[in-house]
VEXFIMAR-325464 format. One record per residue (C-alpha): residue number from 1; residue in one letter; x, y, z. Coordinates in Angstrom, 1 decimal. Each point is the difference from the previous one (the first is absolute). Layout:
N
   resi   resn        X        Y        Z
    NUM      A        X        Y        Z
...
END
This chain:
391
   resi   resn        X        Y        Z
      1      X    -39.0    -77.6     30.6
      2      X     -1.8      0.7     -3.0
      3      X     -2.8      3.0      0.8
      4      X     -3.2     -0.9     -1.1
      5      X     -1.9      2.9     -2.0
      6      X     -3.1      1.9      1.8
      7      X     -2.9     -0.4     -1.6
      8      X     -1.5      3.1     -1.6
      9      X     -3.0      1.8      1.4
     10      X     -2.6      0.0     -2.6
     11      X     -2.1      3.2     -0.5
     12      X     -3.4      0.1     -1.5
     13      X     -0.3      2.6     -3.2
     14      X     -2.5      1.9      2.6
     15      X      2.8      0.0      2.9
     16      X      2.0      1.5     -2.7
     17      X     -1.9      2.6     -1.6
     18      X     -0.6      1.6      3.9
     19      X      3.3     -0.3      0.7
     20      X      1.2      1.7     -2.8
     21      X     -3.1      2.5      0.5
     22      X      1.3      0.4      3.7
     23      X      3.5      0.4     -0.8
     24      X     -1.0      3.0     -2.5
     25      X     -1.8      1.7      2.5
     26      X     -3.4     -0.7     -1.3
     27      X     -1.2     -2.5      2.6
     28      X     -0.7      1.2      3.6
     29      X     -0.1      3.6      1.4
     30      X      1.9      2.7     -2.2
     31      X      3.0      0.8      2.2
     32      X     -0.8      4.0      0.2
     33      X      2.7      0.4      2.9
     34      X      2.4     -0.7     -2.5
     35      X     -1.4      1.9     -2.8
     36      X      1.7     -0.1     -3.7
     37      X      3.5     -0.1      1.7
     38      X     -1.6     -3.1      1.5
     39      X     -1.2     -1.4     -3.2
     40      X      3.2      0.9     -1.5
     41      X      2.2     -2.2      2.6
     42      X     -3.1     -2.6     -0.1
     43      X      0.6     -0.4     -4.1
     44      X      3.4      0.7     -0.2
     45      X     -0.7      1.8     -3.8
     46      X     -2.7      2.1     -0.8
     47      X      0.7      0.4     -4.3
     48      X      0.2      3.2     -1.9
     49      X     -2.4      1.2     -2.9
     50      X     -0.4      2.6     -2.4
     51      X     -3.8     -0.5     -0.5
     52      X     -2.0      2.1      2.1
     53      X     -3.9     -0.6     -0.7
     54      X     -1.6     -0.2      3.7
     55      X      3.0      0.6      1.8
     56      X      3.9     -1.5     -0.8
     57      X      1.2     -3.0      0.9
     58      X      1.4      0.7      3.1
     59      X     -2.7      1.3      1.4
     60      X     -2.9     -2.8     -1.2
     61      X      2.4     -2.3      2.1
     62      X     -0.2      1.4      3.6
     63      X     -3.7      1.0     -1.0
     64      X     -1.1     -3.4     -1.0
     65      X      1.4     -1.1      3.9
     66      X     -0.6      2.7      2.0
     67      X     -3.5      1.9     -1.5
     68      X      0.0      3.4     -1.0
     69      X      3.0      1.5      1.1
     70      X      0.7      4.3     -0.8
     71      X      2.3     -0.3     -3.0
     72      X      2.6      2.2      1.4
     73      X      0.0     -2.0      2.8
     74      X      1.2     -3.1     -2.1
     75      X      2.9      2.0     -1.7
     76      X      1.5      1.5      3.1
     77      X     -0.5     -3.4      1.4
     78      X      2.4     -1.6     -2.6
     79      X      2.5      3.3     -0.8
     80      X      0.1      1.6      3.9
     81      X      2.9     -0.9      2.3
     82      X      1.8     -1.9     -1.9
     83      X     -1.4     -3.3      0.3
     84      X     -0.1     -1.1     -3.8
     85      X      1.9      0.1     -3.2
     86      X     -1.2     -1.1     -3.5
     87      X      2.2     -2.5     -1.8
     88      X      0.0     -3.1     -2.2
     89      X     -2.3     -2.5      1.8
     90      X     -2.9     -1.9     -1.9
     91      X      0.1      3.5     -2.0
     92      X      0.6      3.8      1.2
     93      X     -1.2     -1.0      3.3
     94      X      0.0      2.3      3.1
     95      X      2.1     -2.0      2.8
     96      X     -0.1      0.4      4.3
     97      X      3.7      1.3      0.2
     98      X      0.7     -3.2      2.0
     99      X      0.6     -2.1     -3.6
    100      X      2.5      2.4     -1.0
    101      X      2.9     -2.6      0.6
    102      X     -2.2     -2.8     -1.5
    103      X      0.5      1.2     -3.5
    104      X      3.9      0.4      0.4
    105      X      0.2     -3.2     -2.8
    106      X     -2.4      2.1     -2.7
    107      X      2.2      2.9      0.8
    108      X      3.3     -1.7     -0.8
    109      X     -1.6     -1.8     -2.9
    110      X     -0.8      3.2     -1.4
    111      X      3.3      1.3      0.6
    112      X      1.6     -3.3     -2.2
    113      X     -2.1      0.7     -2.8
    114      X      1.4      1.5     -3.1
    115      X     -1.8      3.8      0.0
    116      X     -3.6      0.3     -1.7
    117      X     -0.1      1.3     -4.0
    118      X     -0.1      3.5      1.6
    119      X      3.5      1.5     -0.7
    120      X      0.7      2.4      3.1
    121      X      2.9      2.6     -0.9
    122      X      3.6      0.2      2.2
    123      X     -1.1      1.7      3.6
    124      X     -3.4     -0.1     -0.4
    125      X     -0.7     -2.8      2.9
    126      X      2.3      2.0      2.2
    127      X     -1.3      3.2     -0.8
    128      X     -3.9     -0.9      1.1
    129      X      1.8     -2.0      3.2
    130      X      1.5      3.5      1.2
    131      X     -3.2      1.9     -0.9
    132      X     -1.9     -2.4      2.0
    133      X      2.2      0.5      3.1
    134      X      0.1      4.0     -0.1
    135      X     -3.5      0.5     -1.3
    136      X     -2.2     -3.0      0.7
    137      X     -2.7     -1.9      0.4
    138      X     -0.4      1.2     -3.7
    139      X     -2.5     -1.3     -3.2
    140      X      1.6     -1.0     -3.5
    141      X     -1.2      3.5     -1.2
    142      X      1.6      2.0      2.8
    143      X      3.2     -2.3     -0.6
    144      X      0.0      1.2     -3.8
    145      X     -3.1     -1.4     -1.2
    146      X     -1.4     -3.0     -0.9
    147      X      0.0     -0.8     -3.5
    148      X      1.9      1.8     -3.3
    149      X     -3.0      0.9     -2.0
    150      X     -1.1     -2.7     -1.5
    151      X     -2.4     -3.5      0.9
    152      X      0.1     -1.1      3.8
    153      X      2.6     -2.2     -0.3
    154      X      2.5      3.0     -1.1
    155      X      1.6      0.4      3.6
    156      X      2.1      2.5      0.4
    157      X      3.5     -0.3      1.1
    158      X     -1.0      1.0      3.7
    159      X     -3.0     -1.8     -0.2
    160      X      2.3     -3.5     -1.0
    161      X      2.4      0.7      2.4
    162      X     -2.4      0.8      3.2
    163      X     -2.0     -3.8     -1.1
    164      X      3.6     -1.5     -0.3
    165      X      1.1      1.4      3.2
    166      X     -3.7     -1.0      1.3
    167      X      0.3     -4.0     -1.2
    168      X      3.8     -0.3      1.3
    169      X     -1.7      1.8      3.3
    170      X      2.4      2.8      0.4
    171      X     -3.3      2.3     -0.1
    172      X     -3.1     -1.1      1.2
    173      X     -3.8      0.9     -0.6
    174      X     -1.6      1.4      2.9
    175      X     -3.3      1.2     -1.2
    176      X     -2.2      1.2     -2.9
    177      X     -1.0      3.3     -0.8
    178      X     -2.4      0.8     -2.5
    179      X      1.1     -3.8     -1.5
    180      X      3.2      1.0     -0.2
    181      X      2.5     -1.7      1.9
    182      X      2.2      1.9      2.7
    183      X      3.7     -1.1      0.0
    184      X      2.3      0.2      3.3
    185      X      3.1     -1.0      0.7
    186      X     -0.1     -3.9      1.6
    187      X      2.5      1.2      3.0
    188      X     -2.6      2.7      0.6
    189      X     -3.3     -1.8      0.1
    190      X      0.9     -3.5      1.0
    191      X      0.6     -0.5      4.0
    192      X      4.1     -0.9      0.6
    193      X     -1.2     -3.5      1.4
    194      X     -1.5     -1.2     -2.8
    195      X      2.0      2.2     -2.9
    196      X      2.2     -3.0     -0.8
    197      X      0.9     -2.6     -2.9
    198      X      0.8     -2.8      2.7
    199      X     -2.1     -2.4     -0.6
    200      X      1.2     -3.0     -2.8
    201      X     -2.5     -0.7     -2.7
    202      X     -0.9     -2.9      1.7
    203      X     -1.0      1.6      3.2
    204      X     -2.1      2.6     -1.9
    205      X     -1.8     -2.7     -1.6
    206      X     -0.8     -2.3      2.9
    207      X     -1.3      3.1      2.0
    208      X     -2.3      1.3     -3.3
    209      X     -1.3     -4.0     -0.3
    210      X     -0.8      0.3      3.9
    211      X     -2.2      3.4     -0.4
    212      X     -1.2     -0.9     -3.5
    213      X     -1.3     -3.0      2.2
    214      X     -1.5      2.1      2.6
    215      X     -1.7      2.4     -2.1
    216      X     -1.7     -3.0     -2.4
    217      X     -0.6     -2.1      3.1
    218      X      0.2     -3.2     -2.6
    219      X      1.4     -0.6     -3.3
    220      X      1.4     -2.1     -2.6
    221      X      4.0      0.7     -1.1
    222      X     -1.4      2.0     -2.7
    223      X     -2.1      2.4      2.1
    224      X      2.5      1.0      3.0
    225      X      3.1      0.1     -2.6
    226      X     -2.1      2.1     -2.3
    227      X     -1.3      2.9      3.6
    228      X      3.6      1.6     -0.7
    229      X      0.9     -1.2     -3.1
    230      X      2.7     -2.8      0.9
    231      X      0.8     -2.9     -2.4
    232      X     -0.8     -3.1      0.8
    233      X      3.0     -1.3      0.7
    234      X      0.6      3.0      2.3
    235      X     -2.7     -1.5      2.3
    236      X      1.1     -4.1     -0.2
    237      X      3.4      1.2      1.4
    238      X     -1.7      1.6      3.1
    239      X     -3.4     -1.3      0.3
    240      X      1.4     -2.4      2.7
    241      X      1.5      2.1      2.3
    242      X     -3.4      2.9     -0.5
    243      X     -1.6     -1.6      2.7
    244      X     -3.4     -0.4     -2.2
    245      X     -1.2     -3.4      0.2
    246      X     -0.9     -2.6     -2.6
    247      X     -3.7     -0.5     -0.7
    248      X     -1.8     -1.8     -2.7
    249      X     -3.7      1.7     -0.7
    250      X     -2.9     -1.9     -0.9
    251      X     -0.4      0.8     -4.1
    252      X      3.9      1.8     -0.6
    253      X      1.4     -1.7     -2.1
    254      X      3.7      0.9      1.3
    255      X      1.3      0.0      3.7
    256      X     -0.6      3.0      2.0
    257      X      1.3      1.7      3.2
    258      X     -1.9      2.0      2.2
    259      X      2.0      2.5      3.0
    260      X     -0.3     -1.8      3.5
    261      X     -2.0      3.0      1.3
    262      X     -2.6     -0.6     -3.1
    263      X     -0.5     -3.6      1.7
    264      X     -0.1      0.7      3.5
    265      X     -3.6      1.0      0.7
    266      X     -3.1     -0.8     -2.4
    267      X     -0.5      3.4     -2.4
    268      X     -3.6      1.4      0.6
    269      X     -1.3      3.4      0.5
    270      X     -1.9      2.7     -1.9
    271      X      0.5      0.2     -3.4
    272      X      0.1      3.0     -1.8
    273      X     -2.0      0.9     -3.0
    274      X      2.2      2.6     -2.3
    275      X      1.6      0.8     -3.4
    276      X      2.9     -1.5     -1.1
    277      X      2.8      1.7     -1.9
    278      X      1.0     -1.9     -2.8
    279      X      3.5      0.6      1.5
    280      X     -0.8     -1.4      3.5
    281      X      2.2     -2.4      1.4
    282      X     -2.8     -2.4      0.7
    283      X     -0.2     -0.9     -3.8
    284      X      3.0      1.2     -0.8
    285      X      0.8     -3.7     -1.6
    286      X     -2.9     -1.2     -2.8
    287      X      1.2     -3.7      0.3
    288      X     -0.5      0.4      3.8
    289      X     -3.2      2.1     -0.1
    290      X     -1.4     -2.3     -2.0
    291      X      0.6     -3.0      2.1
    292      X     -0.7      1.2      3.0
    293      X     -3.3      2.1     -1.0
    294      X     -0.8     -1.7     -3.2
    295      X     -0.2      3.5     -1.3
    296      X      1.9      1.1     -2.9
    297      X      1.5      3.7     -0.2
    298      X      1.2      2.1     -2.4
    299      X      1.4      3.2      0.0
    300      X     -1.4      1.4     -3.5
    301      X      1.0      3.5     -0.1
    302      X      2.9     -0.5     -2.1
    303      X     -2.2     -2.2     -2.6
    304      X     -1.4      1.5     -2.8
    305      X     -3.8      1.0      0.7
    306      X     -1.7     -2.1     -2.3
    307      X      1.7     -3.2      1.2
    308      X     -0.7      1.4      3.9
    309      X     -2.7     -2.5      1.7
    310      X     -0.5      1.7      3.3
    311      X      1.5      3.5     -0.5
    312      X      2.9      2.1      0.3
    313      X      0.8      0.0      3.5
    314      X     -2.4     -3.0      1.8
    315      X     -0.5     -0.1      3.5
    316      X     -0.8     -3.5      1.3
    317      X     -2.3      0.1      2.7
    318      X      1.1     -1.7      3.7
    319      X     -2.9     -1.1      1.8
    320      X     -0.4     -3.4      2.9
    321      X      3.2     -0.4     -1.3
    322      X     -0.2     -0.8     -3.4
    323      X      0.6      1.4     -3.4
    324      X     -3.8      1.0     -1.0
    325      X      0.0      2.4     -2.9
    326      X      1.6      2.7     -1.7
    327      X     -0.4      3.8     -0.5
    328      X      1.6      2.6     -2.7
    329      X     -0.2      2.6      1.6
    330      X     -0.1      4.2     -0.8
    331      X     -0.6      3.7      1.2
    332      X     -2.2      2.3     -1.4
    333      X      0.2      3.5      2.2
    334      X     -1.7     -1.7      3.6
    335      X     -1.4     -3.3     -2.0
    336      X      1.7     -3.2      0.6
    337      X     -0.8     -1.9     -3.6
    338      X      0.0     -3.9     -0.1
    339      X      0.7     -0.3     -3.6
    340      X     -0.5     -3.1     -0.3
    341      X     -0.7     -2.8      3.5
    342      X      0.4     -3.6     -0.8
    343      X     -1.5     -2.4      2.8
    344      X      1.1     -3.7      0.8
    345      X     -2.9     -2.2      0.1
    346      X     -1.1      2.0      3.5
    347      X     -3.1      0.0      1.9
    348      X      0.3      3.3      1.1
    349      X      0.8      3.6     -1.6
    350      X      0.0      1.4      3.5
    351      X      4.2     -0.4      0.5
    352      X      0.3      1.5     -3.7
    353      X     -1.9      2.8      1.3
    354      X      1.6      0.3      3.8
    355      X      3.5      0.1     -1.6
    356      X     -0.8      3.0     -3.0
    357      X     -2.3      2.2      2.4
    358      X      3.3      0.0      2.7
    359      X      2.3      0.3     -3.0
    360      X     -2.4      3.1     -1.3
    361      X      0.3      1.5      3.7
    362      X      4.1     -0.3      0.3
    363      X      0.4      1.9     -3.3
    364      X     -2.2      2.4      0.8
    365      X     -2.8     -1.0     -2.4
    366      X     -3.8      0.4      1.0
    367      X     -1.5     -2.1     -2.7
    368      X      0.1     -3.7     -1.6
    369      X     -1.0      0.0     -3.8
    370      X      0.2     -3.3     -1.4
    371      X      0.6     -0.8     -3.6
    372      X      0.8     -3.5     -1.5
    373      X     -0.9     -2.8      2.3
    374      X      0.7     -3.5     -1.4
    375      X     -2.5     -1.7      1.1
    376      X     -3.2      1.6     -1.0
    377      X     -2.8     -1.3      2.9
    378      X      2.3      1.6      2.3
    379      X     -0.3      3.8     -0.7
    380      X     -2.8      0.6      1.6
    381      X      0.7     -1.5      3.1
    382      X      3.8      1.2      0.3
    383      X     -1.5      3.9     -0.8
    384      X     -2.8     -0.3      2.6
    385      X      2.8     -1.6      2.3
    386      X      2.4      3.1     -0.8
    387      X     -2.9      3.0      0.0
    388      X     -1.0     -2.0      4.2
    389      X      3.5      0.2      0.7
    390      X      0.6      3.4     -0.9
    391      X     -3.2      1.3      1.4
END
């Protein structure tokens, strides 16, 4: 007998938005039981930054789900017990210790390749291996140092060796301190259960297409392939047996599949009104952001200031689940500065205000100054908005 094909369930663009919303952790009650390791396991990849302006990365993630966490908190959250690594996911991403045997294939691959253009002398891999295993968890500068002398890209030999050892995961990253990172051996830090290469690249991939799916709740090829930075092709060989289901979504353009627990009860709930960080998984993708918020986001810190539109480091602004505005943010001693607030065609300049007064408060900031605000008419109301919410 021939099977006949199942017809596709058809999702509205709205279904989809507050599923993906939902499946971010940004629909519905904040899961404070579970805390940042909980947001951790709930996103699978929280990425990495340099930039600090309000807070890092890393810490604007949990925040923008959970509400004003203690900063400390958030680090021993991720770094304490040994229930994370950083590695190679969408970017430097810290990881729940669980994916560790996902990312055996990126591991082999990097193994294959031919070595960077950083020569490394005879002995020097070895010789930071058996440092690590009498002395560590050790930095790059208490390995040897960092860098020869000269630009940042001027590793020194140790500082090669421990990133090589780190990539083929021989030595893993267990925390930051001070932005550095802190380099142990993998037989050390990573439970026996899950310190293996067992898994076939296959395998790795079907199980990173299933939790990409999870943590996106719905998305195109494009979208889940890109969450840990699989190829395309990657996901067709294993999309079948992910267990995500085929969907078509009113406006895409491309098919879509959404996780069975995305589909299996209607997404509704508070919504949380918050900063983004540019880095935030939620927009993590511009095609996607775009289609799914009709919003378009830019990470402009790296762009040279005169050609800079919305600022150095922009914050979008979350609120009743959509992509309203944006914020550059800054500190000035206990002022939080708005540099320069750009609002979408809203009614209201209350959620603008709401999310920078509670922003203010986290960072330890007692006062809002505003600066640039794109549209003119709404200065007024968005200061009076700010001085009530701070009063």
């Amino acid at each position: 007998m021939t099977s006949v094909p199942q017809p596709v369930l058809e999702l509205s663009a709205d279904q989809a938005r507050r599923i993906a919303l939902r499946a971010q952790g940004l629909l519905g009650a904040p899961d404070r039981r579970g805390g940042v390791r909980g947001v951790l396991r709930h996103l699978g990849a929280v990425q990495l930054d340099t930039i600090s302006v309000l807070a890092r990365s890393h810490e604007l993630v949990p925040y923008a789900r959970l509400g004003a966490l203690g900063r400390r908190t958030v680090e021993e959250a991720y770094w304490s017990g040994g229930r994370s690594f950083e590695y190679w996911s969408h970017a430097a991403c810290i990881l729940p210790v669980e994916e560790w045997p996902h990312f055996a294939f990126r591991r082999r691959s990097y193994r294959s390749r031919p070595h960077w253009h950083h020569d490394l002398p005879d002995g020097a891999y070895e010789t930071v291996i058996e440092q690590l295993r009498a002395e560590g968890p050790l930095t790059a500068t208490e390995l040897g140092g960092a860098k020869n002398g000269g630009e940042w890209w001027d590793w020194s030999a140790s500082k090669v060796a421990v990133e090589r050892a780190l990539m083929y995961g021989e030595v893993v990253c267990t925390e930051r301190r001070g932005w550095k990172r802190v380099y142990d051996l993998a037989e050390r830090a990573i439970p026996d259960t899950l310190l293996h290469d067992d898994l076939d690249d296959a395998e790795c991939a079907r199980r990173l297409v299933a939790l990409a799916g999870r943590s996106l709740g719905v998305g195109t090829r494009t979208d889940i392939a890109d969450y840990h930075r699989l190829k395309g092709e990657q996901f067709d060989a294993v999309v079948a047996d992910s267990g995500l289901v085929p969907v078509s979504v009113r406006g895409w353009a491309k098919p879509a599949w959404a996780h069975p627990e995305a589909l299996a009860t209607e997404p509704r709930g508070r919504h949380r009104t918050t900063l983004l960080s540019p880095f935030d998984s939620l927009i993590w993708e511009r095609a996607r952001t775009e289609r799914i918020f009709g919003f378009s986001h830019r990470l402009e810190a790296y762009v040279p200031r005169p050609k800079r539109i919305h600022g150095y480091f922009a914050m979008p602004l979350l609120a009743g689940g959509r992509l309203r505005g944006r914020v550059d943010p800054a500190r000035e001693g206990t002022t939080l500065v708005a540099r320069q607030v750009s609002l979408d065609g809203v009614k209201s300049v209350a959620p603008m205000a709401e999310a920078l007064v509670e922003a203010a408060s986290w960072v330890g900031c007692t006062d809002v100054r505003l600066e640039r605000v794109d549209a003119p008419e709404l200065r007024e109301p968005l200061q009076a908005e700010i001085k009530r919410a701070l009063a």
